[in-house]
BAPA-131261 format. One record per residue (C-alpha): residue number from 1; residue in three letters; x, y, z. Coordinates in nm, 3 decimals. Example, Ala and Ser with C-alpha at 12.3 -4.5 7.8 and 13.67 -1.06 7.14 Angstrom:
# residues 2
<atom zapa="1" vodo="ALA" px="1.230" py="-0.450" pz="0.780"/>
<atom zapa="2" vodo="SER" px="1.367" py="-0.106" pz="0.714"/>
END
This chain:
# residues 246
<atom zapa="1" vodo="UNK" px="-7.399" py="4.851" pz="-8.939"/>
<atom zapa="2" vodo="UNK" px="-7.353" py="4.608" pz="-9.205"/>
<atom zapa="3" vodo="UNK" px="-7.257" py="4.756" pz="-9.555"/>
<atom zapa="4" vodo="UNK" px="-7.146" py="4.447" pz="-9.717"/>
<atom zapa="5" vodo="UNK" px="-7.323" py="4.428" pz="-10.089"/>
<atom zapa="6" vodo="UNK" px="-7.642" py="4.209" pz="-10.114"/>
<atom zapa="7" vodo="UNK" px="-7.641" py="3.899" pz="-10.350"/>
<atom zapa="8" vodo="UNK" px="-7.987" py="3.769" pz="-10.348"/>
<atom zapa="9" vodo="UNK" px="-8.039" py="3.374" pz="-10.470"/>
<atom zapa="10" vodo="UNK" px="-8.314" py="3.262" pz="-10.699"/>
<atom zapa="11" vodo="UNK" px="-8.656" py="3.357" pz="-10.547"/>
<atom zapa="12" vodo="UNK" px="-8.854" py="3.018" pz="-10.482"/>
<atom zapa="13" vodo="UNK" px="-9.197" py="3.014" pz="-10.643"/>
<atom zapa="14" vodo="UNK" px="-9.514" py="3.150" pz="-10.418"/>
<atom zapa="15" vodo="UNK" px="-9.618" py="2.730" pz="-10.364"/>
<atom zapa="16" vodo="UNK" px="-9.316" py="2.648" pz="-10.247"/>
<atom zapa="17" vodo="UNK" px="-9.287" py="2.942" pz="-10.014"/>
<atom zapa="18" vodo="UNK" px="-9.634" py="2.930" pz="-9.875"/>
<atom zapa="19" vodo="UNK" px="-9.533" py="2.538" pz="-9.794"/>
<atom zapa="20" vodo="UNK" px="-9.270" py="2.637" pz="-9.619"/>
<atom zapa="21" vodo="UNK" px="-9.432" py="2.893" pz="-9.394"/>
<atom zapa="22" vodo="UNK" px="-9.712" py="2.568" pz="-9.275"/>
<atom zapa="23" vodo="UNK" px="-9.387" py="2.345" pz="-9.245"/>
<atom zapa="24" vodo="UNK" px="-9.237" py="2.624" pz="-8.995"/>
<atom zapa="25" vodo="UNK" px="-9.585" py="2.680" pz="-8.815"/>
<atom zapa="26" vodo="UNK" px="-9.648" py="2.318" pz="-8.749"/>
<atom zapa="27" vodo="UNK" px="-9.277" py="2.256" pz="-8.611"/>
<atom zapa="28" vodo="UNK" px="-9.289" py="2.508" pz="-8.392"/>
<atom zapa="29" vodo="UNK" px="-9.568" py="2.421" pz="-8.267"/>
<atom zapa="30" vodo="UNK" px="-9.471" py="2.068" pz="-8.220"/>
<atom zapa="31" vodo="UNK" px="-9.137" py="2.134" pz="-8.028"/>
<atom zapa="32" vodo="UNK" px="-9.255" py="2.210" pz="-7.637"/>
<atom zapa="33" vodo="UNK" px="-9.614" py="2.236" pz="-7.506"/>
<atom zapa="34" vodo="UNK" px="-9.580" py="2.634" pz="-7.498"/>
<atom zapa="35" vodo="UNK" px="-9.573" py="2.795" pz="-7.763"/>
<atom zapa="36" vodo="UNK" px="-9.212" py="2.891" pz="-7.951"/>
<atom zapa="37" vodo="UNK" px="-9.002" py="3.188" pz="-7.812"/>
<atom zapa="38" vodo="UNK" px="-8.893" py="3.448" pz="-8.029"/>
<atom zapa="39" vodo="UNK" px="-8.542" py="3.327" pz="-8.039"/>
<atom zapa="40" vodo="UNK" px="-8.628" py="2.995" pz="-8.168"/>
<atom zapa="41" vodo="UNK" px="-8.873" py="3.139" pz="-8.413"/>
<atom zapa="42" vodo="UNK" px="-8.585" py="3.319" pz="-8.543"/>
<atom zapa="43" vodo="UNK" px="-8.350" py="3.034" pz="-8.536"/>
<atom zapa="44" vodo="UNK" px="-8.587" py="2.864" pz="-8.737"/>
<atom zapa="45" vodo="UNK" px="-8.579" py="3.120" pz="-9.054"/>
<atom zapa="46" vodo="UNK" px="-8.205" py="3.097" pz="-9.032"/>
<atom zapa="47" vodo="UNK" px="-8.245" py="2.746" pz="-9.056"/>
<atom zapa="48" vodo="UNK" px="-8.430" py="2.756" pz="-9.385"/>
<atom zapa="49" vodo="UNK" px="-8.342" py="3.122" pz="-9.523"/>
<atom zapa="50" vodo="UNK" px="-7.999" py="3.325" pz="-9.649"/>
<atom zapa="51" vodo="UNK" px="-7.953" py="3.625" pz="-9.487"/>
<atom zapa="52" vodo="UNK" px="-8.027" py="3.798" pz="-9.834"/>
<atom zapa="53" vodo="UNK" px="-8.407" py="3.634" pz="-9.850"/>
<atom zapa="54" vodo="UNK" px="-8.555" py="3.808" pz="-9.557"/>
<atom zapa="55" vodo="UNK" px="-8.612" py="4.150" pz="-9.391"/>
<atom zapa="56" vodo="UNK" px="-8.702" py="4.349" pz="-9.130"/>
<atom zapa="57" vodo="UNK" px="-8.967" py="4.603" pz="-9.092"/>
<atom zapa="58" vodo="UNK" px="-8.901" py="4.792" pz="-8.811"/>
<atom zapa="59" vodo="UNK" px="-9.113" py="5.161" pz="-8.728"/>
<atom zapa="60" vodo="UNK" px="-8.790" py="5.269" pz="-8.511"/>
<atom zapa="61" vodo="UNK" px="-9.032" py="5.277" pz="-8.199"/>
<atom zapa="62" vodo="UNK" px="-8.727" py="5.055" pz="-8.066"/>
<atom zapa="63" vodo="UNK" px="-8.454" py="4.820" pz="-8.220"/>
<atom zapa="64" vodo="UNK" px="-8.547" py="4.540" pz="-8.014"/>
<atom zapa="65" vodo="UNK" px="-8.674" py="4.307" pz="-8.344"/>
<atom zapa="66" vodo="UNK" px="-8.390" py="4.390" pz="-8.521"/>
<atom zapa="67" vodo="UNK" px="-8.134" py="4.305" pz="-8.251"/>
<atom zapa="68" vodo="UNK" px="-8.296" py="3.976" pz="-8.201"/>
<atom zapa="69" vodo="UNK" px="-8.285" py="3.909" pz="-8.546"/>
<atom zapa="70" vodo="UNK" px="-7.944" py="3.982" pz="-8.616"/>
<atom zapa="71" vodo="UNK" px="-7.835" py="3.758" pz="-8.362"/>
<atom zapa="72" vodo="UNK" px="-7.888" py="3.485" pz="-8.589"/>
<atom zapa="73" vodo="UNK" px="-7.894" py="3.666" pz="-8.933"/>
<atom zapa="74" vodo="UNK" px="-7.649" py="3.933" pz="-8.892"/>
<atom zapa="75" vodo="UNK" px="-7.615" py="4.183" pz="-9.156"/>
<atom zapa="76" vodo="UNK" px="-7.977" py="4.158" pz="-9.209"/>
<atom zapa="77" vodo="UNK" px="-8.203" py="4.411" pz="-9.402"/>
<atom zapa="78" vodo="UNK" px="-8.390" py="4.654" pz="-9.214"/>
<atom zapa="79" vodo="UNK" px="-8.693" py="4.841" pz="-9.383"/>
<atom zapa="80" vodo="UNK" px="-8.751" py="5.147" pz="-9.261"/>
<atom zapa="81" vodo="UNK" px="-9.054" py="5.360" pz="-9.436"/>
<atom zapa="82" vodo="UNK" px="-8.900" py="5.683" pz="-9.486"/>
<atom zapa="83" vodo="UNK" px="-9.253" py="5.841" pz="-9.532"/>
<atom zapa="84" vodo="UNK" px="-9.119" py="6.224" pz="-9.463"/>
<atom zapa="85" vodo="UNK" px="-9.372" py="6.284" pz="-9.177"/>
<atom zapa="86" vodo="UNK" px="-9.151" py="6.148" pz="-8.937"/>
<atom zapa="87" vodo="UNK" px="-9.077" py="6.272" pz="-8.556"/>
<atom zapa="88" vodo="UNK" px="-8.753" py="6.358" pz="-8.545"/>
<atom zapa="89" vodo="UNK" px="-8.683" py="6.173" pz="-8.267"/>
<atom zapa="90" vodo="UNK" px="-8.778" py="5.878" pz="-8.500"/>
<atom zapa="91" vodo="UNK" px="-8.493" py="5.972" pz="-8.761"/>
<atom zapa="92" vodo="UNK" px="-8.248" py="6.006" pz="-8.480"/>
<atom zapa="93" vodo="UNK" px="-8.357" py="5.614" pz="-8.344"/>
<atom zapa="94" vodo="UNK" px="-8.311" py="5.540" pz="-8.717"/>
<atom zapa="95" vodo="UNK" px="-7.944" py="5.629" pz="-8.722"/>
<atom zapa="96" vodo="UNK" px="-7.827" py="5.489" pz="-8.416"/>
<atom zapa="97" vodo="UNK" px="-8.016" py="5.151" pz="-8.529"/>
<atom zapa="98" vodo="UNK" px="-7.801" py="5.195" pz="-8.820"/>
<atom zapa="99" vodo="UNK" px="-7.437" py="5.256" pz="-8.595"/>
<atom zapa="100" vodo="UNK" px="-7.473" py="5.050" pz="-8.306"/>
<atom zapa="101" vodo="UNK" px="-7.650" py="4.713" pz="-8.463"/>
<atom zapa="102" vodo="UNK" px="-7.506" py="4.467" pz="-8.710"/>
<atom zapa="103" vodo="UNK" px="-7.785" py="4.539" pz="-9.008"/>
<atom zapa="104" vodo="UNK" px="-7.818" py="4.708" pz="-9.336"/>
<atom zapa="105" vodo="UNK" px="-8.095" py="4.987" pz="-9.349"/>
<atom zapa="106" vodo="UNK" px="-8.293" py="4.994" pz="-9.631"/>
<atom zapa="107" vodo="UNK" px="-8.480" py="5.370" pz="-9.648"/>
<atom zapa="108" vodo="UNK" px="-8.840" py="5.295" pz="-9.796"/>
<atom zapa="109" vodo="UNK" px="-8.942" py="5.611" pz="-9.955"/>
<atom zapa="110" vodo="UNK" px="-9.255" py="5.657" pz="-10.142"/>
<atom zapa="111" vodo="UNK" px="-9.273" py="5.763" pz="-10.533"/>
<atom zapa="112" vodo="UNK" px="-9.409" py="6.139" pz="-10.460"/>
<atom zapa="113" vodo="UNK" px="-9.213" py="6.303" pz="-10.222"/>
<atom zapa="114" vodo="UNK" px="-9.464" py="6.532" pz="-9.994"/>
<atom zapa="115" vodo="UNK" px="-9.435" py="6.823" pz="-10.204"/>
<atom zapa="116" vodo="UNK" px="-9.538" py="6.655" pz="-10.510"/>
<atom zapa="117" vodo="UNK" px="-9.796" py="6.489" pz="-10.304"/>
<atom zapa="118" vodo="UNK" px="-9.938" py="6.826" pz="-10.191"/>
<atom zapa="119" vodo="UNK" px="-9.937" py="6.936" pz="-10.544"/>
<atom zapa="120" vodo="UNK" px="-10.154" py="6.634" pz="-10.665"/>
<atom zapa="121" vodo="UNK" px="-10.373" py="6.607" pz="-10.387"/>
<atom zapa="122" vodo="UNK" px="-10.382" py="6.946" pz="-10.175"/>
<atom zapa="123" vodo="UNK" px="-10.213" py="7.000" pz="-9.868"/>
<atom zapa="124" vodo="UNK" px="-10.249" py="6.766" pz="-9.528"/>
<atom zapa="125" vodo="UNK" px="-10.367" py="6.459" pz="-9.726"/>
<atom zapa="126" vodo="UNK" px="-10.382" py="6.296" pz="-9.400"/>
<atom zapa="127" vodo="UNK" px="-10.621" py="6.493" pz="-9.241"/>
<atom zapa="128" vodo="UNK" px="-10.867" py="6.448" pz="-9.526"/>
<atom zapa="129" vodo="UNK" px="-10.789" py="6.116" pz="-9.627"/>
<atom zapa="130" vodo="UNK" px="-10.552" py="5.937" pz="-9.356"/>
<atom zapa="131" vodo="UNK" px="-10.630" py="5.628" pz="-9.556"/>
<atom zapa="132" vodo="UNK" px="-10.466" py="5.727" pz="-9.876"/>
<atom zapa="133" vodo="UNK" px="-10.166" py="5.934" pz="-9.707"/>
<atom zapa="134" vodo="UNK" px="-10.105" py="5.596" pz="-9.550"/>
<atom zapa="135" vodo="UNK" px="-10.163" py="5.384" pz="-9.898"/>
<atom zapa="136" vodo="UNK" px="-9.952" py="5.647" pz="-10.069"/>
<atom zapa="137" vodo="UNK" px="-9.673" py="5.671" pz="-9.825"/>
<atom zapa="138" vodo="UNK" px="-9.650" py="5.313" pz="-9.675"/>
<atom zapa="139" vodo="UNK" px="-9.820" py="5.031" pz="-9.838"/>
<atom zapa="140" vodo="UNK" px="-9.743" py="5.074" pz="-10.147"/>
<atom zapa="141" vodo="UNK" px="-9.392" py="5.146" pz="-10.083"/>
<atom zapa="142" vodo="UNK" px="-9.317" py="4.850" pz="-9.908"/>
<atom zapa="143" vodo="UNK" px="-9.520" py="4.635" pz="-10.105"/>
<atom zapa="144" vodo="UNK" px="-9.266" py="4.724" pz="-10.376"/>
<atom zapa="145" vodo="UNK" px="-8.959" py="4.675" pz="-10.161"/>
<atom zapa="146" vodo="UNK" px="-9.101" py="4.342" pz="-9.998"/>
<atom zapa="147" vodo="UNK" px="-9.100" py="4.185" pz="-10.414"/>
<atom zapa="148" vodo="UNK" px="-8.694" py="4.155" pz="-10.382"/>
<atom zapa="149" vodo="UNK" px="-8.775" py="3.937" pz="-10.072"/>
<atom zapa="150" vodo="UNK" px="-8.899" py="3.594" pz="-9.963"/>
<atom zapa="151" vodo="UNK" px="-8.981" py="3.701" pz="-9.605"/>
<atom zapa="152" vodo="UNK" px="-9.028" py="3.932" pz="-9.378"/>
<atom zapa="153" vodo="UNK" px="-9.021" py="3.988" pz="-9.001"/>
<atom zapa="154" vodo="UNK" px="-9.259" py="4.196" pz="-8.801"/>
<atom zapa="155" vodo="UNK" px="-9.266" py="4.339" pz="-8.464"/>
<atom zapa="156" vodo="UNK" px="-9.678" py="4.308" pz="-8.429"/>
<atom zapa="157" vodo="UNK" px="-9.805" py="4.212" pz="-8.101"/>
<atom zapa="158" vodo="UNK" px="-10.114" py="4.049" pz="-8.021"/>
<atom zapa="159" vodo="UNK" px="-10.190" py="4.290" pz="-7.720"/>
<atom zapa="160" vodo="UNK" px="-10.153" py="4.576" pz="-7.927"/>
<atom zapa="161" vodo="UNK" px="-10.551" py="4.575" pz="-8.109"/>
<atom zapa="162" vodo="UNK" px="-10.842" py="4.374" pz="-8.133"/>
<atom zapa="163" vodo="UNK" px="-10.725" py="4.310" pz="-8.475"/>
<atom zapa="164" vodo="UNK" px="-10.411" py="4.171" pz="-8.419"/>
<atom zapa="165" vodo="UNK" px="-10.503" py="3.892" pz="-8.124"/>
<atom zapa="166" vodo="UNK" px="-10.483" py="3.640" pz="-8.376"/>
<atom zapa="167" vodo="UNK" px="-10.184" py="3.709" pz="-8.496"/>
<atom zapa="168" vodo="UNK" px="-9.948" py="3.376" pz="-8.604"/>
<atom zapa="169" vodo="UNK" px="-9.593" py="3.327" pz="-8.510"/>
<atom zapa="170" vodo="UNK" px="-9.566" py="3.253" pz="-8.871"/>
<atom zapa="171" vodo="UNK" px="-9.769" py="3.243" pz="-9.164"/>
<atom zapa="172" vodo="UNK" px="-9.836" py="3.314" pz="-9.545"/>
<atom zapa="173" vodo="UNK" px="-9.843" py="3.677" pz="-9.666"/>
<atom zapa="174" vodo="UNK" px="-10.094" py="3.622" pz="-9.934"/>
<atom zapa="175" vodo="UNK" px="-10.098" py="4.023" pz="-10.023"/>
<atom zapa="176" vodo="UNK" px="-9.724" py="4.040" pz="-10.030"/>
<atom zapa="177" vodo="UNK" px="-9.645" py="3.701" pz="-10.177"/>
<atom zapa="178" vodo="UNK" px="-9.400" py="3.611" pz="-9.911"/>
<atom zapa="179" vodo="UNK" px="-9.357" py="3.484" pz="-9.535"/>
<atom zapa="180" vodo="UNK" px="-9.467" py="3.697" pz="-9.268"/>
<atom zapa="181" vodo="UNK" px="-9.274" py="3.619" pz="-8.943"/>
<atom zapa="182" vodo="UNK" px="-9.403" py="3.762" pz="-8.597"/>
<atom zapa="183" vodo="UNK" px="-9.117" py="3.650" pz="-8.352"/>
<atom zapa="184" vodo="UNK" px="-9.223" py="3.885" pz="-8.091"/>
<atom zapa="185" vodo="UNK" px="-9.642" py="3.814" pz="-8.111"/>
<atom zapa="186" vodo="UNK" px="-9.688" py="3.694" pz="-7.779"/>
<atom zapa="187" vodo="UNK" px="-9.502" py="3.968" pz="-7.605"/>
<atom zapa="188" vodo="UNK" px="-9.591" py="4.223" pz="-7.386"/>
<atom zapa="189" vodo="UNK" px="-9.518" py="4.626" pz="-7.419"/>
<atom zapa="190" vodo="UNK" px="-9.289" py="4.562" pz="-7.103"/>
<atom zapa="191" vodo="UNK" px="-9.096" py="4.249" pz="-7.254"/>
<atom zapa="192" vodo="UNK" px="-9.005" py="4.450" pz="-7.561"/>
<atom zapa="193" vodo="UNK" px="-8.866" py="4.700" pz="-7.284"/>
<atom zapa="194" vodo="UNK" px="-8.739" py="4.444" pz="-7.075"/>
<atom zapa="195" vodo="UNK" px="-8.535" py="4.282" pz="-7.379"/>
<atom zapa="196" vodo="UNK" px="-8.458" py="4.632" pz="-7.508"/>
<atom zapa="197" vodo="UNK" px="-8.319" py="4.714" pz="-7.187"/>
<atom zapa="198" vodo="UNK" px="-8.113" py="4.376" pz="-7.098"/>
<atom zapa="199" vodo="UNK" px="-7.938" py="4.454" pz="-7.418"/>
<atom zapa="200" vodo="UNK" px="-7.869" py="4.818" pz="-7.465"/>
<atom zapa="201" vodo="UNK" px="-8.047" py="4.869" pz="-7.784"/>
<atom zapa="202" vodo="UNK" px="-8.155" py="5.153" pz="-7.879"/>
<atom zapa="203" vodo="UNK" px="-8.526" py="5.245" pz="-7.783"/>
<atom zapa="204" vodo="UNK" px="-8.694" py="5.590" pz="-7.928"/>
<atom zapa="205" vodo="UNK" px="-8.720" py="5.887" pz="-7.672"/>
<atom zapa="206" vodo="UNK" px="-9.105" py="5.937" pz="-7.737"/>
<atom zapa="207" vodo="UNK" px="-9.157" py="5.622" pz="-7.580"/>
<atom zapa="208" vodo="UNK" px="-9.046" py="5.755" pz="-7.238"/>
<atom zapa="209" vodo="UNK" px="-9.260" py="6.089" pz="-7.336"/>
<atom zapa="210" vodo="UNK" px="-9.632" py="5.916" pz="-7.361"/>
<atom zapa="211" vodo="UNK" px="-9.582" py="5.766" pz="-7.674"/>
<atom zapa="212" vodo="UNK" px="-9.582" py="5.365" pz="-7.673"/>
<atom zapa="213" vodo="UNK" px="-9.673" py="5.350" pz="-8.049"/>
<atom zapa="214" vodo="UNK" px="-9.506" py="5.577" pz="-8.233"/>
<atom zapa="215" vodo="UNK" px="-9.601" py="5.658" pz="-8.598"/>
<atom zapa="216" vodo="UNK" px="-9.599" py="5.972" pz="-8.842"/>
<atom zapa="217" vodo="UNK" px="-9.632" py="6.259" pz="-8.644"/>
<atom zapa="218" vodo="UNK" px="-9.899" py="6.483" pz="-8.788"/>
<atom zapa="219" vodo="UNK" px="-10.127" py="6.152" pz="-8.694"/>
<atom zapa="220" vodo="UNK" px="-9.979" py="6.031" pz="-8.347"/>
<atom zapa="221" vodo="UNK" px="-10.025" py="6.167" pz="-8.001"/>
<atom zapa="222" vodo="UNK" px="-9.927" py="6.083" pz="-7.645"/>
<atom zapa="223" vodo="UNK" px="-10.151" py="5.868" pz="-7.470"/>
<atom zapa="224" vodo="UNK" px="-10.222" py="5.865" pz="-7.086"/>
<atom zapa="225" vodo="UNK" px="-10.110" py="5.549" pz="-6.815"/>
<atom zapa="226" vodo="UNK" px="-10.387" py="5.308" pz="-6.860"/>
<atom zapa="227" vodo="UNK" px="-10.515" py="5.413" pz="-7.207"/>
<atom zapa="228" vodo="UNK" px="-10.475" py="5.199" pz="-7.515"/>
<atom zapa="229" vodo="UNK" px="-10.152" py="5.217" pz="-7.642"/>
<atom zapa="230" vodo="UNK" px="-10.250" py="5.304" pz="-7.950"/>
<atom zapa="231" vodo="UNK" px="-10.507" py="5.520" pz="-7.903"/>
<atom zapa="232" vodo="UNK" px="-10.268" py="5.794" pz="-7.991"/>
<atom zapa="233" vodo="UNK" px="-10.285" py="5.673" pz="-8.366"/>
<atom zapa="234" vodo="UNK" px="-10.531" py="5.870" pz="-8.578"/>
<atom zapa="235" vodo="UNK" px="-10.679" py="6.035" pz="-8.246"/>
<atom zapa="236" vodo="UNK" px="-11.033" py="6.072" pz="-8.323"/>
<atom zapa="237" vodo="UNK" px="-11.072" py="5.881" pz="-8.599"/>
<atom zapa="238" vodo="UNK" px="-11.230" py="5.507" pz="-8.691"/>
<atom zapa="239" vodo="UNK" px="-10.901" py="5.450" pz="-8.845"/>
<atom zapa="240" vodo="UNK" px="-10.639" py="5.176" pz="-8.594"/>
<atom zapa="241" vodo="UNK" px="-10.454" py="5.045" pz="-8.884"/>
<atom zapa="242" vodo="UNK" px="-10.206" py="5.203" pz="-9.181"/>
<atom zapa="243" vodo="UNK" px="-10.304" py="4.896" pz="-9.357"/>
<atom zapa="244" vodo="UNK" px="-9.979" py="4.738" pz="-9.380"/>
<atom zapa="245" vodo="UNK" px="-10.109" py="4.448" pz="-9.167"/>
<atom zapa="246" vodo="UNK" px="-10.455" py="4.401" pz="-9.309"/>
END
C-alpha cells in the first residue's frame, strides 16, 4: 500500500482533456488489427498522465483492475465508495487490496452517514427508493471525489448488461468532466478470474458463494449457474444500474 502524500499538477481544461481521450481512442485503435489489450490501454495513460491525475474505481468484487493498473502507475488512487451498506466480506477485500497491492485507497463516503439518512428520509431508503439510496450514497459521492481528478479507470465489461455492450476502451466522461478508461471492456467474467488468479490478487469470497457482481448488500443476492450475472442486483426490480455509468 502506497502512503506517499499526493501532489496533484495543474488540472488541464475540459477541451484539452476531451482531445486527449479521441487522441488515445484513435491510437489504439490504429496500433494492431484487434483491438488494444488492457495492458497497453494502460500503458497508454501512463504515457500521457502523472500518477496523481488518475484513479481507480474499484467495487472490491476483486483487485484485478487495480493490480493491472499499478503495474504501470504504482501508487495509484483507488476509490472505493464506502457507502455503509457494505458485505462484510467486501470491507475485508478492501483491506487486503489496501496491504498486499502497491495503491493508495481513497474511502468515498457520502455526506449523511445512514443514520442521518434514516432520519431525513425514513428507514430502508433503498427499498422505497433504490434510485436515490444509490444517488445519495454513490453518485454523488464520487462525482465529488472524481473533481480532484483528470481520469478515471473502470472495471465495466461489455458482457456484463445490455447497457454496457458499447462500452469504449476510452472515451470522454461528459457528466464527470474527465477521461473514463475501460482497460478491461472486452473481457470476460473468467479472464478477470483467470488474471486474478495468475497473479494472486485478492478476489472477494462472495464471488465463490453465488455472487459474480457484488454490490451493497441489502440490494444484492446470489445468482444461480447460467443466470445473468447481475441479476442479483436490485432482485425484482426494473432497476440494472446505480447510475454511476449512465
Amino acid at each position: 500500500m502506497s502512503t506517499a502524500v499526493t501532489i496533484r499538477p495543474a488540472r488541464r481544461s475540459a477541451d484539452e482533456l476531451r482531445a486527449l481521450a479521441e487522441r488515445g481512442a484513435a491510437e489504439l485503435r490504429s496500433r494492431q488489427a484487434d483491438e488494444a489489450s488492457p495492458a497497453e490501454v494502460v500503458a497508454w495513460v501512463a504515457e500521457n498522465f502523472g500518477v496523481a491525475q488518475a484513479a481507480v474505481a474499484c467495487s472490491m468484487a476483486d483487485a484485478a483492475l487495480p493490480h493491472l493498473v499499478a503495474q504501470s502507475l504504482p501508487g495509484v488512487d483507488v476509490l472505493f465508495l464506502d457507502t455503509g451498506y457494505h458485505f462484510l466480506e467486501t470491507t475485508f477485500t478492501r483491506d487486503e487490496v489496501a496491504r498486499e497491492l502497491d495503491v493508495r485507497i481513497v474511502d468515498v463516503t457520502p455526506a449523511q452517514t445512514v443514520r442521518e439518512q434514516d432520519a431525513e428520509f425514513g428507514a430502508n431508503l433503498f427499498e422505497r427508493d433504490p434510485g436515490l439510496c444509490c444517488a445519495r450514497r454513490k453518485v454523488e459521492p464520487l462525482q465529488r471525489a472524481l473533481g480532484e481528478y483528470e481520469l478515471w479507470f473502470t472495471g465495466v465489461r461489455r458482457e456484463e448488461a445490455p447497457t454496457r455492450a458499447e462500452t469504449p476502451l476510452i472515451g470522454w466522461d461528459e457528466r464527470n468532466g474527465l477521461v473514463k478508461v475501460n482497460p478491461v471492456a472486452a473481457w470476460s467474467f473468467d479472464d478477470l478470474i483467470d488474471y486474478a488468479t495468475a497473479h494472486a490478487v485478492p478476489v472477494n469470497p462472495l464471488i465463490a458463494n453465488g455472487y459474480p457482481s457484488i454490490g451493497c448488500a441489502p440490494c444484492t443476492q446470489p445468482v444461480a449457474a447460467g443466470e445473468d450475472p447481475r441479476s442479483g442486483r436490485w432482485a425484482g426490480l426494473a432497476k440494472t444500474e446505480c447510475g454511476l455509468h449512465l
